[in-house]
TORRO-485308 format. One record per residue: x, y, z of N, C-alpha, C in turn; residue in one letter. Coordinates in pm, whole numbers, plus 50000, padded with zeros to 5 digits. Atoms other than C-alpha are relative to their C-alpha. Layout:
N
XYZXYZXYZA...
//
This chain:
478
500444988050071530214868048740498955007350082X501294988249897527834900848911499154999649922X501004998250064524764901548755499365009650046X500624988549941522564930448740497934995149930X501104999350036518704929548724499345009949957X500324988950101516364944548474498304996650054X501515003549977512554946648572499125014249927X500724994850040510024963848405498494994050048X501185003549939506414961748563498355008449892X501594994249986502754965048418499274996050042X501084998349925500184969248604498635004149964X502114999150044496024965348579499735004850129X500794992649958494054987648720499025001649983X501105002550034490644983148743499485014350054X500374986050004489075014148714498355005550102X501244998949915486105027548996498865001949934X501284995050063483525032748733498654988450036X501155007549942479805017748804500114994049895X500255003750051479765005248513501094994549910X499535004250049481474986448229500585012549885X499394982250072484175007547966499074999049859X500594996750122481654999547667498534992850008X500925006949899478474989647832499395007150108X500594994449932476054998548080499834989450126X500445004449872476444969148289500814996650116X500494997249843477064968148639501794995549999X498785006149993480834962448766500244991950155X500555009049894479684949849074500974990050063X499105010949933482274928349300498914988150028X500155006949926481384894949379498194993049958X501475001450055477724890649182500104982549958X500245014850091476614854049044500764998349935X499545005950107478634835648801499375005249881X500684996250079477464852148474499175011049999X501244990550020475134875748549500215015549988X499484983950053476824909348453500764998949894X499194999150163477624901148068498945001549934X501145001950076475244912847851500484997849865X499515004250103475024916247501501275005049933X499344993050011476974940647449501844996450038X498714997749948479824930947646500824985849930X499755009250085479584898147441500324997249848X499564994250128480204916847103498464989749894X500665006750065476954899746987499475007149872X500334994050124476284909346606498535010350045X501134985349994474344942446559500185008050121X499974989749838475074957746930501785007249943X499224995050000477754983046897500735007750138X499054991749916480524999047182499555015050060X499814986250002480025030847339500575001950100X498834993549944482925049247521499615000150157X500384997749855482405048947950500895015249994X500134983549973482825089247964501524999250083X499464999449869483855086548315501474988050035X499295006149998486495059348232501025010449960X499245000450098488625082947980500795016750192X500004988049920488105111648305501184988950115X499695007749892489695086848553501834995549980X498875001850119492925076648290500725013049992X499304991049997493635110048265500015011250176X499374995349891493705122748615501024990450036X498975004249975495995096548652501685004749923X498634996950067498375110948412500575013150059X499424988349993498335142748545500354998950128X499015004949845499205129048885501264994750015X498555002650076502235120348732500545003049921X499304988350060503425147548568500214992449838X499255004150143502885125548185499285009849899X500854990550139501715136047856498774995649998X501075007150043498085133647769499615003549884X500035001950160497515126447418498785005849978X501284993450042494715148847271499454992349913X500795004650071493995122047057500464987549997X499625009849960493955087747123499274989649936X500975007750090492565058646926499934977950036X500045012149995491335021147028500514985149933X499785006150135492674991246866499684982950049X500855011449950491234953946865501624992750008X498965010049931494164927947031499334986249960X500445013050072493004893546822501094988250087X499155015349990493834859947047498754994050083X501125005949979491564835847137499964986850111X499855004449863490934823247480498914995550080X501535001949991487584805147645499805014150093X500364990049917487344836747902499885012149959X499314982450073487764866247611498414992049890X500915007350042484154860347432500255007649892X500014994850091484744881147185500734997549882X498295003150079488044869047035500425013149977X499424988450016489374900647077500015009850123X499984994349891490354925547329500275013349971X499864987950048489454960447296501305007750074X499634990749928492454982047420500935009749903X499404984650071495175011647282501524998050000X499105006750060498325000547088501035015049970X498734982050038500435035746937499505009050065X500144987349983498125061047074499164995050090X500765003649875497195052547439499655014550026X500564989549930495325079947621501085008650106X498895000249902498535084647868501384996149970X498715001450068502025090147743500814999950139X498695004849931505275092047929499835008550142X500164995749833505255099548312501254998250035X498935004349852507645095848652499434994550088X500385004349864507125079048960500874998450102X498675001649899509635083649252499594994250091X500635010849907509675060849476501135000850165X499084997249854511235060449853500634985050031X499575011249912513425029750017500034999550109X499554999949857514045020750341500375004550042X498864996949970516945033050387499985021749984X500754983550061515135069250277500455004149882X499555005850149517005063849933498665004249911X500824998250129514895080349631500564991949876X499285007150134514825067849268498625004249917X500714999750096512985080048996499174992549860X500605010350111510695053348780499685009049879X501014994450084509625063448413499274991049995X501635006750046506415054948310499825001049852X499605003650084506275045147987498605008949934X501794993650001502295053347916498764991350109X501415003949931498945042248054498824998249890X500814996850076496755031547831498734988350059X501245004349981492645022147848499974985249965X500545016050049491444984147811498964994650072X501225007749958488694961347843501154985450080X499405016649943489344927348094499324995449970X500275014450087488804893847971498744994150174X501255008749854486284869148213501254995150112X499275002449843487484848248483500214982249979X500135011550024488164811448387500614992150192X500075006749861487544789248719500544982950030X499575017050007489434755748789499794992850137X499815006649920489144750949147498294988550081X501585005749968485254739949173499974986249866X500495010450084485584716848882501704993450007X498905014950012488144686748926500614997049844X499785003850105488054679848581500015005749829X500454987850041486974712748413500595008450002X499934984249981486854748148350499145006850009X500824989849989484534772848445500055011749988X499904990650028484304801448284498945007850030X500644991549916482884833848454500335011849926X499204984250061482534866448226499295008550048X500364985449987481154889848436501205009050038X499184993850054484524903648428500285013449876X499244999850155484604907348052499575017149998X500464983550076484584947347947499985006150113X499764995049899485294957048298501205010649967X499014986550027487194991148276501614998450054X498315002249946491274986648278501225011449973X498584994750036494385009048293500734997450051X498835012150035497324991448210501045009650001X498344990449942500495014148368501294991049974X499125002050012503565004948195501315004050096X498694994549973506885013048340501454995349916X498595006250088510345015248185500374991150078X499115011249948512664986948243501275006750119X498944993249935514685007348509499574994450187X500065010149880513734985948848501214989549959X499005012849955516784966648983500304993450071X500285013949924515764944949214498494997150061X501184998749946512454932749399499515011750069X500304988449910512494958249675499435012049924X499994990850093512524986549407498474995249957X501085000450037509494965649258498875003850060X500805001249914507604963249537499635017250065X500004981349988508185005949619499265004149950X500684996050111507145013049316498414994749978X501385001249993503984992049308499385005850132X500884993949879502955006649672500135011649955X499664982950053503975042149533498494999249951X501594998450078501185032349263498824994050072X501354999149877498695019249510499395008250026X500354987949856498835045149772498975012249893X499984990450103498285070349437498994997649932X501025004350051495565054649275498255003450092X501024995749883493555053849598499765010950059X499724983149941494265091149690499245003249880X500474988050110492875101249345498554993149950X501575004950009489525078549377500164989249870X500565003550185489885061249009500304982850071X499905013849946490545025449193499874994250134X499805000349831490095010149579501204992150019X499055005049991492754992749459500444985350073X500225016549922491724956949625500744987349939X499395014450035494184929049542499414992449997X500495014350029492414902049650498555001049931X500844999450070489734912849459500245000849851X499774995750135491634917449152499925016849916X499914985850074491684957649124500785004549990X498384994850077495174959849079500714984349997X499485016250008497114927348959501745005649925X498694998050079500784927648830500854993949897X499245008950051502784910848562501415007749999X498804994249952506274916848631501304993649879X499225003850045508994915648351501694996950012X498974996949926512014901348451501224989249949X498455002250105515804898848246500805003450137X498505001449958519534893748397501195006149889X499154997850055522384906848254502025003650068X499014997149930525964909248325500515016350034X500154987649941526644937148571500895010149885X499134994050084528114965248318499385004349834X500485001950117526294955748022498875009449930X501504988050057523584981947859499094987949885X501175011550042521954952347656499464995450024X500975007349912518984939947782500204981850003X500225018850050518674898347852499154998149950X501725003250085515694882547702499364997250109X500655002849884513354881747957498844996249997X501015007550002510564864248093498365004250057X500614997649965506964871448173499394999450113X500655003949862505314866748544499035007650007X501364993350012501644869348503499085000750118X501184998649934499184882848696500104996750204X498854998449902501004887249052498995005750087X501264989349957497974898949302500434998750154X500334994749850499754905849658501865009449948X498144993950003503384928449696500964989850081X499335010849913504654901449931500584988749868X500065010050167504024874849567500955006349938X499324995150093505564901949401501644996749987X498275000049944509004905249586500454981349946X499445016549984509104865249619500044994749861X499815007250119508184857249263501035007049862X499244993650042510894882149154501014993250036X498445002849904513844869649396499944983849893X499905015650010512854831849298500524998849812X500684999650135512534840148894501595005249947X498294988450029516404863748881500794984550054X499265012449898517704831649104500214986849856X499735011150102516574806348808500855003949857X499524995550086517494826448547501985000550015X498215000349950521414832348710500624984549938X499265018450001521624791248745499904998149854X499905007550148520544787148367501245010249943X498554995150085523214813848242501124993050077X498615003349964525904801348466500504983949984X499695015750057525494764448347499995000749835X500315004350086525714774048042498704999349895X501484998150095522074778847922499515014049927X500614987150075520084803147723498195004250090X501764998449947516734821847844499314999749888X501234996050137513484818547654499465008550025X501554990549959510884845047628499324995749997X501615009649955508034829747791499765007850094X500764998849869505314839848012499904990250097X499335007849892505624821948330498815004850121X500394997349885503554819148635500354994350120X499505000649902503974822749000499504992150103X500445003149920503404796949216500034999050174X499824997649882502964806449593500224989250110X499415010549911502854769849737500814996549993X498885006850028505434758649595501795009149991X498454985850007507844794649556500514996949898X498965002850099508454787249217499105008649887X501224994550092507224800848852500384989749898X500125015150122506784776948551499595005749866X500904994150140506124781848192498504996550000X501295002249951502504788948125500045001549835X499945001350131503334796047733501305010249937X498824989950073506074813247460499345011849998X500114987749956505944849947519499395009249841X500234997350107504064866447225500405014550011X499894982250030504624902247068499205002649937X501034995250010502764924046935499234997449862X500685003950124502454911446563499294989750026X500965009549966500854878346748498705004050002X501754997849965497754898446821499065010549889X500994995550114496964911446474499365014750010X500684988349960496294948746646499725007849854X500414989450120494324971446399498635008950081X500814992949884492334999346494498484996449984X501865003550021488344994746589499585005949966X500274995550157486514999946317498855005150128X501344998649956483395002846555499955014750126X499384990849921484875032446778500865011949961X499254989650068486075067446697501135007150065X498614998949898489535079946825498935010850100X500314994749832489095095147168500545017849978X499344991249947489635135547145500095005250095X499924993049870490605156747448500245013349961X499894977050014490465196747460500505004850128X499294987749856492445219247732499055001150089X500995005949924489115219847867499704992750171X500155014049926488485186847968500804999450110X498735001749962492275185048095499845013950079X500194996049950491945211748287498645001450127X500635002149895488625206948486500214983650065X499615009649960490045172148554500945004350111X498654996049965493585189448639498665004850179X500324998349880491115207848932499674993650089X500615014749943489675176249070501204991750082X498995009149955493215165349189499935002650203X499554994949869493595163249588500944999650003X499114998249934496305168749801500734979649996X499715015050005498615136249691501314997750105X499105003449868501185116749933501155003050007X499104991049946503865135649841500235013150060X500634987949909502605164549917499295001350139X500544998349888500745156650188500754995750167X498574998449914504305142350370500455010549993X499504987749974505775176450314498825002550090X501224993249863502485191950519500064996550104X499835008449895503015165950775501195005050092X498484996649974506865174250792499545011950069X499784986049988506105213450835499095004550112X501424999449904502515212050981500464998950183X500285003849872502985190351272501664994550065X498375002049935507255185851285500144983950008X499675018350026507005145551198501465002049915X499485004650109510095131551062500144998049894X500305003050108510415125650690499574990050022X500585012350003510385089050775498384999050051X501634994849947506795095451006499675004249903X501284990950167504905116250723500304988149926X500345006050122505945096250474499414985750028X500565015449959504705060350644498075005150062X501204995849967501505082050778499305008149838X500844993650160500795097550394499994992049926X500315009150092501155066550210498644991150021X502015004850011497425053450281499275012650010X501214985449995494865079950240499495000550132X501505000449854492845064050559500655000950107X499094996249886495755063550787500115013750048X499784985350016496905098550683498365009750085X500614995549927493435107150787499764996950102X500555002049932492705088751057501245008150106X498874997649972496065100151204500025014950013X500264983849956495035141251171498895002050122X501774995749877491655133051350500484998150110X499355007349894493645116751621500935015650086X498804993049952496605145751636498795014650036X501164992049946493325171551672499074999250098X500665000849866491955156651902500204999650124X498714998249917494785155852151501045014350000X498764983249990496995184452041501164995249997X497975003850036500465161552021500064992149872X499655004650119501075153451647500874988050071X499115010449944503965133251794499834986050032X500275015149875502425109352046498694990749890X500775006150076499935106351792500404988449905X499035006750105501785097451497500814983750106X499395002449952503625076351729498794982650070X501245011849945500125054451869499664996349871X500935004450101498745051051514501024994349946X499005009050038502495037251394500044990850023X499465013249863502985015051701498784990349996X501045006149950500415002351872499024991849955X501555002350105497375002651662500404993849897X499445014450097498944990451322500374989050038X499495012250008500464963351491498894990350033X501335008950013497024953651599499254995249907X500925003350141495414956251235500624992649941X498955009250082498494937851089499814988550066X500595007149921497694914751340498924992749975X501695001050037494074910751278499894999049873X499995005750138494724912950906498705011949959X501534990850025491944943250881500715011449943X499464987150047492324979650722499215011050152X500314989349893492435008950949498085006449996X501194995550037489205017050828499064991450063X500655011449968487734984250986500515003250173X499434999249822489504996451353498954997850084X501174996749850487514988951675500225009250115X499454986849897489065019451819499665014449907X499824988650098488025050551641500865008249997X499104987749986489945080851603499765008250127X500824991649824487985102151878500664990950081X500255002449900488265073852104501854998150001X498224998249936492705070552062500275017049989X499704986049986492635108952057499405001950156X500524998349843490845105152403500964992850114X498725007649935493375077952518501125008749981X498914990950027496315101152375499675010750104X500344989749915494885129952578500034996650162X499515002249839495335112552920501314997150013X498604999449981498895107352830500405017350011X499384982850017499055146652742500235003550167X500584990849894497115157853064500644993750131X498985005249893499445132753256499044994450128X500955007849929496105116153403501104980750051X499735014150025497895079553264501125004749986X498834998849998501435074253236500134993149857X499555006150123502655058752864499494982550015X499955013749944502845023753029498744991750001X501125004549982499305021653173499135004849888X501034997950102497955036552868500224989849909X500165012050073499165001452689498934990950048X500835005649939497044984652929498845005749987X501874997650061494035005752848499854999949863X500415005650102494135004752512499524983449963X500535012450014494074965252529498654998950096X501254996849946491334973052748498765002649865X500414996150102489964990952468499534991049861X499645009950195490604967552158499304988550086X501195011449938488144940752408499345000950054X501624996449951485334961052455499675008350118X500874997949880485274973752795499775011950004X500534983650013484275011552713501735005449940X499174983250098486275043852644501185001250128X498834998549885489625052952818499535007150125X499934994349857488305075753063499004985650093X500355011149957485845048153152501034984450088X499365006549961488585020053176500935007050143X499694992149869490615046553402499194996350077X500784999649860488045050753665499434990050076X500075014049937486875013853691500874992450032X499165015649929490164995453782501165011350021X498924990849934492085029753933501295001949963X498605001050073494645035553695500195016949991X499454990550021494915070453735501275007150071X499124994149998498305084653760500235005350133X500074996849883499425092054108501135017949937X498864992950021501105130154070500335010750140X500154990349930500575141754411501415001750052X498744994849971504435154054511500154993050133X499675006749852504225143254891499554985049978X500455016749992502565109054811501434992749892X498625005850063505455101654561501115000150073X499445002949917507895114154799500314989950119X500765012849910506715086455077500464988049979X499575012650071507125059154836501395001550014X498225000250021510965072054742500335000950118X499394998049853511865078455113499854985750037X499585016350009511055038355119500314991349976X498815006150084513045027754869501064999350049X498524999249963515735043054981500624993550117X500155003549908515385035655292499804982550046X499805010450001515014997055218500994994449948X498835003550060518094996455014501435009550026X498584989249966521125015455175501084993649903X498985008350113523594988354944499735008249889X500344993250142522255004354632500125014950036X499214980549974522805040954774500675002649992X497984999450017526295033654832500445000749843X499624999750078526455021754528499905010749905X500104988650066525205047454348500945012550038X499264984449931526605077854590501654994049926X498425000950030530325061254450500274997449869X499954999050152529595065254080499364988949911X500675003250090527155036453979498715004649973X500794993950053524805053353788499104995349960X500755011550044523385021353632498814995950120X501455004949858521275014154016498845010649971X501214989750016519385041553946498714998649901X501045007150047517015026853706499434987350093X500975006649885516665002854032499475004250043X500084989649889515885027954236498015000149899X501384994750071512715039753931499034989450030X501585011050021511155001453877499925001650170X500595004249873511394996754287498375009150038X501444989249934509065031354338499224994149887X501055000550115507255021753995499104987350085X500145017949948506644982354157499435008150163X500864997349935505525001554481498365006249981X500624991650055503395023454329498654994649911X500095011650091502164996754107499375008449871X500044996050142503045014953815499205014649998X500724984550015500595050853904500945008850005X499394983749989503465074154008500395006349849X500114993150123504255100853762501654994049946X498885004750015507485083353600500725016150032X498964987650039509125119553501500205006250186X500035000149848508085129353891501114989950076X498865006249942509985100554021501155002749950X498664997550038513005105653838500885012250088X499684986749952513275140353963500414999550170X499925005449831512325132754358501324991049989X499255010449962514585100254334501595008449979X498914990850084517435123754139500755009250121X499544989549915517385147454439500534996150133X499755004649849517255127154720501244991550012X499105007050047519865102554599501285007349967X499024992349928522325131454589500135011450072X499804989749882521505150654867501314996450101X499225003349948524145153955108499404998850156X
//
């Protein structure tokens, strides 16, 4: 039997605010065990909630970056289940009337293949603490400076059909988040995490399977793998014969597997009713409008500019507009040189494969922009040849100064003087009459001997495009 997959993804989003969404205290990465929960965030009798402003501003530029509805009136509601890391027994977030109704998200493939995601809504929430198992052997350690940390929770419809698709779609919402400031979007920090819902059904079928939960998913690599592994178990239990449960399920990365972690609750499990202590949320045209101005230039748009601007490929723009810091570092670069191209082309190549490498963000480079717009510019000005400008950049990426610098201390500049290239090719030729023949009687293929021999005299300075030409002429002169 074909089976077809059904995925539906939500996604936490921890929101850039300084502060907590009902609370004043601190959201701070990485602080003490404890020491950013006050009372407040602990629901301690007599302290009451008040709204983070700048949270509801952050929620709704996200909606309008995605063309959804934003609800002029939106109302909190308490989520009752009881957990050592949730101090409150309860979890403030937004049940019928989230802040962020129905959206799109198109997403690109490989293959340059579009596909249109809906978005279901977006709605506001508080996160729970941080329960800790790996310091205590025998324990739990619970850590709530978490707790009341600002969250939006991006649904999507169930219209993802396979990992790849998942994995699009969550970099779509990445890249998009980080372009519009409201998240830095840090995985391993926990500012975007994923639970990924994920049913089988036989190919054909419009009835959903019952599907299973996969909580809390914090790299896109996890994502893909704990998707492929999760559709894989599910297949073997229908095709022997079995039934799926709805359970939440987690993903384990040493092992490549996911496991029940408990039965999958709905929404009458969590007793939602609205907070009594909180007044619905209105919004005015206003608001929604000086937000609406606040939007920059986002990555689909800013691949078209790319496309038109500087004549990149779709594929180019769109792999140079999906990070904000690339996209910029990548204009400073093509300005500082004058060839979009060669640019685009060093900050693809080269350089990413060094940071991917290194495991760093472009933003962390030991090459600035100026200084590969200065390396790019001796390829323009035809100082360096393509070749030897690999060799100065690794120059570069281990300290020993700036390209023109590396140039001038170990004589790598570009030989283009016409008679000194000539010289060389008149001794090529002249050491290989066999390979002349061959060539002068239609092999065409020696002639890339002919380039490395002058290149290998030369040791690598002549002007390649120069030799070609000289070698081109002399090779069928009569």
């Amino acid at each position: 039997m074909e089976w077809e997959t059904v995925i539906g993804l939500e996604v936490h989003v921890q929101l850039a605010t300084a502060s907590k969404l009902f609370s004043g205290t601190s959201t701070r990465f990485g602080a003490e065990p404890n020491t950013q929960a006050n009372v407040f965030d602990l629901a301690l009798p007599g302290t009451l909630p008040v709204l983070n402003g700048k949270a509801v501003e952050m929620a709704v530029k996200f909606g309008l970056a995605v063309g959804a509805q934003i609800n002029r009136k939106s109302v909190f509601d308490r989520k009752n289940y009881f957990y050592p890391d949730l101090p409150k027994g309860y979890q403030t977030s937004q049940l019928d009337h989230p802040t962020v109704g129905k959206g799109t998200l198109t997403i690109t493939m490989e293959d340059g293949s579009t596909r249109t995601i809906g978005i279901t809504r977006a709605h506001m929430e508080e996160d729970a603490g941080k329960s800790l198992h790996e310091e205590f052997p025998t324990d739990t350690g619970i850590d709530l400076n978490r707790a009341g940390t600002p969250l939006l929770e991006i649904v999507s419809e169930p219209e993802l059909r396979n990992a790849k698709e998942a994995v699009a779609y969550l970099k779509k919402l990445h890249s998009l988040i980080v372009y519009l400031g409201i998240s830095d979007g840090d995985m391993s920090q926990g500012s975007m995490r994923c639970d990924a819902n994920v049913s089988v059904r036989p190919k054909g079928e419009s009835k959903f399977g019952t599907r299973a939960e996969i909580k809390n998913i914090n790299s896109f690599r996890f994502v893909e793998k704990a998707i492929n592994i999760e559709v894989a178990r599910q297949i073997d239990i229908l095709e022997d014969g079995g039934k799926i449960v709805q359970e939440t399920r987690l993903y384990d990365a040493v092992k490549n597997e996911t496991r029940s972690m408990r039965s999958k609750e709905v929404a009458n499990d969590y007793r939602y009713f609205p907070e009594p202590d909180l007044l619905p949320v209105v919004i005015d045209e206003a608001f929604i409008a000086r937000i609406k101005a606040t939007l920059p230039e986002l990555p689909d748009i800013k691949s078209q500019r790319f496309q038109s601007q500087y004549g990149l490929s779709p594929y180019d723009a769109n792999v140079l507009a999906a990070d904000l810091h690339v996209a910029a570092y990548f204009e400073e670069v093509a300005a500082g040189c004058g060839d979009a191209k060669l640019s685009a082309n060093w900050v693809m190549g080269d350089l990413q494969a060094y940071l991917n490498k290194a495991e760093i963000d472009i933003s962390k480079s030991p090459i600035a922009s100026t200084a590969l717009a200065n390396l790019v510019s001796r390829i323009v000005d035809n100082t360096i040849s393509s070749k030897i400008a690999k060799a100065v950049f690794e120059a570069m990426l281990n300290g020993e100064g700036s390209a023109d610098e590396i140039i001038a201390a170990k004589g790598l500049k570009q030989v283009t003087d016409t008679g000194a290239i000539e010289k060389v090719v008149d001794a090529v030729i002249a050491a290989n009459p066999k390979q002349v023949e061959q060539y002068r009687a239609g092999g065409e293929k020696v002639f890339a001997f002919f380039v490395g021999q002058v290149m290998k005299e030369s040791r690598g300075k002549a002007n390649p495009v120069q030799v070609n030409e000289i070698l081109l002429d002399k090779l069928t002169a009569k």
